[in-house]
Kinemage of the C-alpha trace (Angstrom):
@kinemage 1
@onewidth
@group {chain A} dominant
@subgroup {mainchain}
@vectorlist {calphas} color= white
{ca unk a 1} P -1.041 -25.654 -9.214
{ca unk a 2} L 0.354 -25.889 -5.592
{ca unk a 3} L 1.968 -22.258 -6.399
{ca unk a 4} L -0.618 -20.791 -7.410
{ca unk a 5} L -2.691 -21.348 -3.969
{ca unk a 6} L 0.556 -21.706 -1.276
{ca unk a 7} L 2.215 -18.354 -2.476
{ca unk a 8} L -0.555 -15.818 -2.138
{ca unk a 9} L -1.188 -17.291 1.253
{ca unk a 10} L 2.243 -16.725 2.206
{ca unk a 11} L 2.144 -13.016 0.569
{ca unk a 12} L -1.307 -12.902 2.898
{ca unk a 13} L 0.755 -13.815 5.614
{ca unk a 14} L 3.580 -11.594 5.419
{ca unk a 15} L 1.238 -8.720 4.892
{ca unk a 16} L -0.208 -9.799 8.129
{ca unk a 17} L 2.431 -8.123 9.978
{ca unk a 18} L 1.506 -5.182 10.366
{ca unk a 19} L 4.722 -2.480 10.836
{ca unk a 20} L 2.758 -0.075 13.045
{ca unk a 21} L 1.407 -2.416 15.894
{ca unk a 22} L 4.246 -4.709 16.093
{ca unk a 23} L 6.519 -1.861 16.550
{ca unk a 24} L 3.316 -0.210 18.985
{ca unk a 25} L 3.800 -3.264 21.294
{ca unk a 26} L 7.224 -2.342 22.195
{ca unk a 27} L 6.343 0.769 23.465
{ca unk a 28} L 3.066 -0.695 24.717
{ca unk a 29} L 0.485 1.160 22.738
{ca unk a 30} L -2.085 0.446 20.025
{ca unk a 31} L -1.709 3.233 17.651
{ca unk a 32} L -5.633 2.161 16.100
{ca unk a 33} L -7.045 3.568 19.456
{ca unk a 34} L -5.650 6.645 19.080
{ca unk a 35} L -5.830 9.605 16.240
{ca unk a 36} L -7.397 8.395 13.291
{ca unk a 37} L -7.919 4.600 14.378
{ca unk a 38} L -5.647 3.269 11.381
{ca unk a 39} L -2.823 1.487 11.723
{ca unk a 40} L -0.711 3.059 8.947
{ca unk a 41} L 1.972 5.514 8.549
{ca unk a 42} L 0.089 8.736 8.867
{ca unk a 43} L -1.186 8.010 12.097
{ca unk a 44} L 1.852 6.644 13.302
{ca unk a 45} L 3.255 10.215 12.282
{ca unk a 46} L 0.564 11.834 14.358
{ca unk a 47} L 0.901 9.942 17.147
{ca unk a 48} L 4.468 8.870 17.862
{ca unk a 49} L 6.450 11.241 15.447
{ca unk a 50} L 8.369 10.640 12.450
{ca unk a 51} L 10.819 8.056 13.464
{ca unk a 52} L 8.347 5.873 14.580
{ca unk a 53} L 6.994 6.262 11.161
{ca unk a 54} L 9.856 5.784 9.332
{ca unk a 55} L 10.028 2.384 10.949
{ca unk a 56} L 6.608 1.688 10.147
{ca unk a 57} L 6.715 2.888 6.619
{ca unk a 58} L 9.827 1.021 5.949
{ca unk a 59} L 8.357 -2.446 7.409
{ca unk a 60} L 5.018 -1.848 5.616
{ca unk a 61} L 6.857 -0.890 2.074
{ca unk a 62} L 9.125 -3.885 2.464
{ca unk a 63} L 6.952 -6.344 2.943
{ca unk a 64} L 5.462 -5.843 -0.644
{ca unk a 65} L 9.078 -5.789 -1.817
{ca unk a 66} L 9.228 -9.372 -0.317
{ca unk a 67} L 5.911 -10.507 -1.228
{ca unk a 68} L 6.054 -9.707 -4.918
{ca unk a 69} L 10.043 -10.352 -5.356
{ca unk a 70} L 10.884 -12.864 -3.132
{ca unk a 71} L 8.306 -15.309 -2.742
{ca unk a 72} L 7.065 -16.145 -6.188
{ca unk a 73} L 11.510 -17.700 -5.997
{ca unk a 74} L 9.613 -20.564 -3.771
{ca unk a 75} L 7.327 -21.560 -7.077
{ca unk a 76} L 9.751 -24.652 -8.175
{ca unk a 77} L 9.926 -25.935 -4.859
{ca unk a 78} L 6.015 -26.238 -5.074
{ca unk a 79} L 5.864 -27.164 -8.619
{ca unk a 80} L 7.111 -29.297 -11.318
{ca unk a 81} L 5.161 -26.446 -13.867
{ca unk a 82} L 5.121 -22.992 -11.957
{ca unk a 83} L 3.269 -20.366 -12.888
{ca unk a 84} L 5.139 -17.140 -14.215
{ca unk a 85} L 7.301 -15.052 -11.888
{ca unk a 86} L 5.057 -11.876 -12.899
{ca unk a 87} L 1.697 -13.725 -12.104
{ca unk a 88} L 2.732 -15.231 -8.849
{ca unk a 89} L 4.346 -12.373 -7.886
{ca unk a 90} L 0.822 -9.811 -8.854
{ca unk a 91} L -1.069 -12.770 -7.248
{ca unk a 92} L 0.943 -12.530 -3.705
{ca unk a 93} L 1.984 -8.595 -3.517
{ca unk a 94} L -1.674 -8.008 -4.037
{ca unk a 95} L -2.453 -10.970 -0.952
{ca unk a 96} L -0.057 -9.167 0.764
{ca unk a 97} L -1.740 -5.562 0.467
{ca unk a 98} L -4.834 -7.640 1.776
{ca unk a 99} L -3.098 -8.863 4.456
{ca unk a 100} L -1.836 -4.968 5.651
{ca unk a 101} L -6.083 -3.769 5.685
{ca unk a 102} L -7.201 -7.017 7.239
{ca unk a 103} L -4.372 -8.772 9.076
{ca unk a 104} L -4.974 -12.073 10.299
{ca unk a 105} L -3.200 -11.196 13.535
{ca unk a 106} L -4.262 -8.229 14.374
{ca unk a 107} L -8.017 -8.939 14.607
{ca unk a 108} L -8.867 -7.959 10.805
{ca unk a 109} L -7.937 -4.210 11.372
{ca unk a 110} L -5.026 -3.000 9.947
{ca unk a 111} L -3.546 0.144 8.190
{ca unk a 112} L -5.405 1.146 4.266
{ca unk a 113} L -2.563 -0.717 2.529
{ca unk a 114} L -0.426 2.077 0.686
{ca unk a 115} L 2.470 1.602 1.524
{ca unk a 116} L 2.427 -1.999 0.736
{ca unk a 117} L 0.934 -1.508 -2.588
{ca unk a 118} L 4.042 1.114 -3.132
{ca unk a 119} L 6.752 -1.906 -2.356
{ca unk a 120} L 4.768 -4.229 -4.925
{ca unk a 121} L 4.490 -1.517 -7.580
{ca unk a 122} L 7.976 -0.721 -6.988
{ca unk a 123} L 9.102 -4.728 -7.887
{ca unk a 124} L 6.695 -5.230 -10.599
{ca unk a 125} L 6.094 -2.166 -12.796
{ca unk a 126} L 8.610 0.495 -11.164
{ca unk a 127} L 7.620 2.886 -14.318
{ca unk a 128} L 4.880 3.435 -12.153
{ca unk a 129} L 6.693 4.792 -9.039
{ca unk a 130} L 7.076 8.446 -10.125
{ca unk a 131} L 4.196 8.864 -11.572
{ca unk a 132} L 2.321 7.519 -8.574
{ca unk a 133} L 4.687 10.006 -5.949
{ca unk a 134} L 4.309 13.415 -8.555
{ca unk a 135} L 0.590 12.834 -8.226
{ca unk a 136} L 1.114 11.916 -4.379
{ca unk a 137} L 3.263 15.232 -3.856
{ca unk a 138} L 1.754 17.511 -6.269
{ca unk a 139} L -2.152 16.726 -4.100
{ca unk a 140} L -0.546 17.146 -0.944
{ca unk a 141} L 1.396 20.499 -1.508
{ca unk a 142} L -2.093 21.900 -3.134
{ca unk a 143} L -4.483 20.242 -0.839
{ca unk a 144} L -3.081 19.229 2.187
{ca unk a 145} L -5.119 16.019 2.487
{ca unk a 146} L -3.175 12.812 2.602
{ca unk a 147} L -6.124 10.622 1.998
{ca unk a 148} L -6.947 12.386 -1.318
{ca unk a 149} L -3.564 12.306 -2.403
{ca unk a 150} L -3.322 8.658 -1.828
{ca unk a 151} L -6.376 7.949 -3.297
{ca unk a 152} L -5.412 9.888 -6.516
{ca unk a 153} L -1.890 8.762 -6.538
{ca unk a 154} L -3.396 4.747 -6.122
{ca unk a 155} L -5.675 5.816 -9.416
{ca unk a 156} L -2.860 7.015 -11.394
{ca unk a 157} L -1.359 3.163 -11.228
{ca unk a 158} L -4.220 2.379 -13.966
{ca unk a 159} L -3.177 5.115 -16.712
{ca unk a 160} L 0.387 5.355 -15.595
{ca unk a 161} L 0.903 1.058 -16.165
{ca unk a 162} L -0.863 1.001 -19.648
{ca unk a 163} L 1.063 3.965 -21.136
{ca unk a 164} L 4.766 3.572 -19.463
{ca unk a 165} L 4.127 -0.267 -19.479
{ca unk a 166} L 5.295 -2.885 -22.085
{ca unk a 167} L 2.900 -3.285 -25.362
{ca unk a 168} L 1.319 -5.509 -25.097
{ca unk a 169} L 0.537 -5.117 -21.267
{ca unk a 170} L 0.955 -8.513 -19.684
{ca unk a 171} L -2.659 -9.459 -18.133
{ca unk a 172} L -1.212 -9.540 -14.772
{ca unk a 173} L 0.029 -6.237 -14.356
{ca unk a 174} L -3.335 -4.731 -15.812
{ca unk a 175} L -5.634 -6.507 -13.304
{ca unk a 176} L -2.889 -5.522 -10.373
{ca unk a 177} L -3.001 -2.094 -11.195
{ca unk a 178} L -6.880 -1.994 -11.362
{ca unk a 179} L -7.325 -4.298 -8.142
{ca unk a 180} L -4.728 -2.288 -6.216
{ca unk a 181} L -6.520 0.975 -7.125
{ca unk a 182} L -10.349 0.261 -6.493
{ca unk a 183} L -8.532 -1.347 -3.092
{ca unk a 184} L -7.142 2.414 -2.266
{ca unk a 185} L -10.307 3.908 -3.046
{ca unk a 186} L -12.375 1.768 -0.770
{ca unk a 187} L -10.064 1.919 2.285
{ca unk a 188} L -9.846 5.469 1.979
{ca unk a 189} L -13.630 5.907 1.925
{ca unk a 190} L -14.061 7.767 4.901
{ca unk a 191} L -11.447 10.034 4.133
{ca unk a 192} L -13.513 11.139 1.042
{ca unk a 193} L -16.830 10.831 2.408
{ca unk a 194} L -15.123 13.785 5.294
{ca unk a 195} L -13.951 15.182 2.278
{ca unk a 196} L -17.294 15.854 0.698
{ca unk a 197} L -18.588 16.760 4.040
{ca unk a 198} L -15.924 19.405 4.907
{ca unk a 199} L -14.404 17.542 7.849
{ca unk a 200} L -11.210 16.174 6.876
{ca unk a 201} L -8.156 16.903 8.101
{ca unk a 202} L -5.633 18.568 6.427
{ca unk a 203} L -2.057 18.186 6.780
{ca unk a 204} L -1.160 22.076 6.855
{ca unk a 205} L 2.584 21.755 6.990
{ca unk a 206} L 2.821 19.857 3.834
{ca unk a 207} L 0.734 22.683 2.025
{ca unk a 208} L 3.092 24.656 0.265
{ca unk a 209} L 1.190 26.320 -1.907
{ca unk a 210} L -1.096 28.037 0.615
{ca unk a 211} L 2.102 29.322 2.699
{ca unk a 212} L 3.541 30.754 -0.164
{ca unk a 213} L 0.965 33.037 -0.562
């Protein structure tokens, strides 16, 4: 039972640290009050190029890998009669995607928890990776909006882990894909509502399509 409560507050934890404004504070800057506000790897892109978020990206990807693959290893230590590796490790990858939007260090404000969500995905249902990035790649080259492609690549999880998944889906992996999507959705809200409006920003590099023609 111990497991069940210790380990997602330790994947909370770990999501906590937040890749973007740990590495900000070595060059003394906050990238949340600049650009778009969000501590993620877009921003980080805008603001201090793409080594910067390369760092970021790899920091925020890596701590789902650790979350969801490493720390559910700690169950026997907690428990005479652990949970399952899968279910502690959907329970604290999705803690830890929690911990990226509202980290407990970083007053509450934190990045929009993609990149996190990628590293858990990639541990515990990997059939889901290309899927999620053709979606991902496809919406960017034909849109140019990031936030859109995010949010369509985090609702391909759902359709992409029932068909590529094991039959019978294991409960865990259903209710991770379906938390981790409606997660995407609502911390990319704004994105859509300046989508609807006609206000977003595009990424115009990254649209192929349009500078093809």
């Amino acid at each position: 039972m111990l497991d069940l409560i210790l380990i997602p507050i330790a994947g909370y934890l770990l999501g906590s640290v937040s890749g973007s404004l740990v590495l900000g504070r070595f060059r003394n800057i906050d990238i949340r009050a600049q650009g778009s506000g969000n501590a993620g790897g877009t921003n980080a892109l805008r603001i201090l190029g793409w080594k910067f978020a390369l760092a970021v990206i790899v920091i925020d990807v890596g701590k789902g890998i650790l979350a969801a693959g490493m720390l559910p290893q700690l169950a026997p230590w907690l428990s005479a009669s652990p949970a399952s590796h899968l279910t502690l490790g959907a329970m604290a990858g999705f803690a830890a995607v929690l911990g990226h939007i509202w980290p407990i260090y970083f007053r509450l404000r934190g990045g929009k928890g993609a990149g996190t969500a990628v590293g858990v995905v990639a541990i515990l249902a990997p059939w889901c990776i290309l899927p999620l990035v053709l979606v991902w790649i496809f919406t960017i080259i034909g849109t140019g909006y990031v936030g859109l492609a995010t949010v369509l690549a985090g609702l391909s999880l759902v359709p992409s882990m029932w068909l590529l998944g094991p039959d019978p889906l294991p409960l865990p992996l259903g209710l991770l894909a379906v938390g981790l999507a409606v997660l995407l959705v609502f911390t990319h809200r704004s994105n859509l509502t300046r989508l609807k409006s006609g206000t977003e920003n595009r990424f115009e590099k990254a649209r192929l399509i349009k500078r093809r023609r």
